[in-house]
C-alpha positions in Angstrom: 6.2 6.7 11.4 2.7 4.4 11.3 1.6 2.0 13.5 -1.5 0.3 13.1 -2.5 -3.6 11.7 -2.1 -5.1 8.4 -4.3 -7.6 6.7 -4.1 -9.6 3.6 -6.9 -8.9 1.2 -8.4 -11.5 -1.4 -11.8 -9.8 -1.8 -11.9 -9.9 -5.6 -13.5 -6.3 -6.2 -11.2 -4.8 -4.1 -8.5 -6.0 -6.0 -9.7 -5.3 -9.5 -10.6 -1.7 -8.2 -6.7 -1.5 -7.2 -5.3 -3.2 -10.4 -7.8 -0.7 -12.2 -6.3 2.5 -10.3 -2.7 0.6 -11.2 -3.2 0.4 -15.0 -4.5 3.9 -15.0 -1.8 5.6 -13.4 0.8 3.6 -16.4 1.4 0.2 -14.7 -0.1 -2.5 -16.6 -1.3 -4.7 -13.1 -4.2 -7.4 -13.6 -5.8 -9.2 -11.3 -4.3 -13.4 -11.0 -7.0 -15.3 -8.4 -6.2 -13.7 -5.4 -2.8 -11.7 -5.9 -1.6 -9.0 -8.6 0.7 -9.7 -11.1 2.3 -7.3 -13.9 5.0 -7.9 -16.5 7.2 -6.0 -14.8 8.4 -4.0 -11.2 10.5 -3.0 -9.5 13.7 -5.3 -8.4 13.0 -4.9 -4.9 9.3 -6.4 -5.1 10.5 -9.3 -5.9 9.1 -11.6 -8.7 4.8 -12.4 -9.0 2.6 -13.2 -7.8 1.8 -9.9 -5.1 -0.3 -9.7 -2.4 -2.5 -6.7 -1.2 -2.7 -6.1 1.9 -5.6 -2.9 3.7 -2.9 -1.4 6.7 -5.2 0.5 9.0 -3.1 2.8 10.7 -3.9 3.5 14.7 -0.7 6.4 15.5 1.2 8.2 13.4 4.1 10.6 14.6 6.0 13.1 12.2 9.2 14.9 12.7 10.2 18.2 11.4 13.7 18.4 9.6 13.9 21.9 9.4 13.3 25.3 11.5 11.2 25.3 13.7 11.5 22.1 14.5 9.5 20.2 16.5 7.1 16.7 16.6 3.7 15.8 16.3 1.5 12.4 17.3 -1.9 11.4 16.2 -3.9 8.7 17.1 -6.7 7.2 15.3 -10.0 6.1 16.4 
């Protein structure tokens, strides 16, 4: 689990840099203004335009499913 704060993004470099890491990895993303759009996604995203957002995480905890077991929480300056 993360907690932390969420923030939209419309800082134009940032989001070419994104789109550019996007189209690289096989999804063809571009840049629209201040969102991303793409000819295609998946169902769940919903139709374009989407919006980045920069999530800066403060905790996170993590939870072992297997032996030994256990939990472990970090926090984030």
């Amino acid at each position: 689990m993360l907690e932390g704060e969420a923030h939209r993004t419309t800082d134009v470099g940032e989001l070419d840099q994104v789109t550019t890491l996007f189209r690289d990895s096989g999804w063809p993303a571009e840049r629209d203004g201040d969102a991303v759009t793409a000819p295609y996604s998946a169902q769940s995203a919903g139709p374009p335009p989407w919006y980045l957002y920069r999530f800066a995480v403060r905790t996170a905890v993590g939870v072992a499913l297997t032996a030994p077991h256990g939990a472990t929480h970090w926090r984030f300056a």
